[in-house]
C-alpha positions as CSV (number, residue, x, y, z in Angstrom):
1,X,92.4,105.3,101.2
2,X,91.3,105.4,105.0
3,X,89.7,108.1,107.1
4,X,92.8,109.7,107.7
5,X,94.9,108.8,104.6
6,X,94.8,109.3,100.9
7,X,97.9,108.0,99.1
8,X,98.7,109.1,95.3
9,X,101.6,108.3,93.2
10,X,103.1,111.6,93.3
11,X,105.8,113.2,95.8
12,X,104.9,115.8,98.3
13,X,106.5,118.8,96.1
14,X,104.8,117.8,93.1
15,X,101.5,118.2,95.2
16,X,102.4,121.5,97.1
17,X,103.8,123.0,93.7
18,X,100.8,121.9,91.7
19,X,98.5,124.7,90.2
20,X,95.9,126.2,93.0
21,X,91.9,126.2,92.5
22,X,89.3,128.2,93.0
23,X,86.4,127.5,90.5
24,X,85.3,131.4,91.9
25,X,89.0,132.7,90.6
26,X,90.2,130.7,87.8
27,X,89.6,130.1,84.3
28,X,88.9,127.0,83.7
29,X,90.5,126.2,80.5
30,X,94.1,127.9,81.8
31,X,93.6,126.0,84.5
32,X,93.0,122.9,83.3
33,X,96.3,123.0,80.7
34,X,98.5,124.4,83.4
35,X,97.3,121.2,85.6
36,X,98.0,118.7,82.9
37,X,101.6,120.0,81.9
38,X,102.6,120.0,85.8
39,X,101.5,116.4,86.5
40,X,102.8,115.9,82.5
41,X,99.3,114.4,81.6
42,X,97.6,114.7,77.8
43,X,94.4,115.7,78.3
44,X,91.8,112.9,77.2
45,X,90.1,115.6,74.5
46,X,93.8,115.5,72.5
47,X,93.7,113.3,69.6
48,X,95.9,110.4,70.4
49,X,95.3,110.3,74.2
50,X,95.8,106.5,75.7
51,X,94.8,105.8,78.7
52,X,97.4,105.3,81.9
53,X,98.7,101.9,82.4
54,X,97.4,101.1,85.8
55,X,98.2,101.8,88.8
56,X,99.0,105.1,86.6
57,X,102.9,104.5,86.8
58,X,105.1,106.4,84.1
């Protein structure tokens, strides 16, 4: 990460397709499942969730 840079492990479409936010427009429990099946996460509160290997690669 730098001023000007912010690199993730994800491609540019995944990141322009990914569900929007606005914590004034959204509710945040359909949010939060919708954002977890597009980046194909289990959300932590899911019995059985393990943590990422790092750096997070699948």
């Amino acid at each position: 990460m730098t001023e000007d840079q912010v690199r993730i492990h994800r491609t540019r479409d995944q990141v322009v397709d990914a569900p929007e936010y606005d914590p004034e427009l959204v509710q945040q429990d359909e949010y939060y499942d919708r954002l977890h099946a597009h980046y194909d996460y289990r959300p932590f509160w899911i019995p059985g969730y393990a943590y990422p290997r790092w750096p997070y690669l699948r």
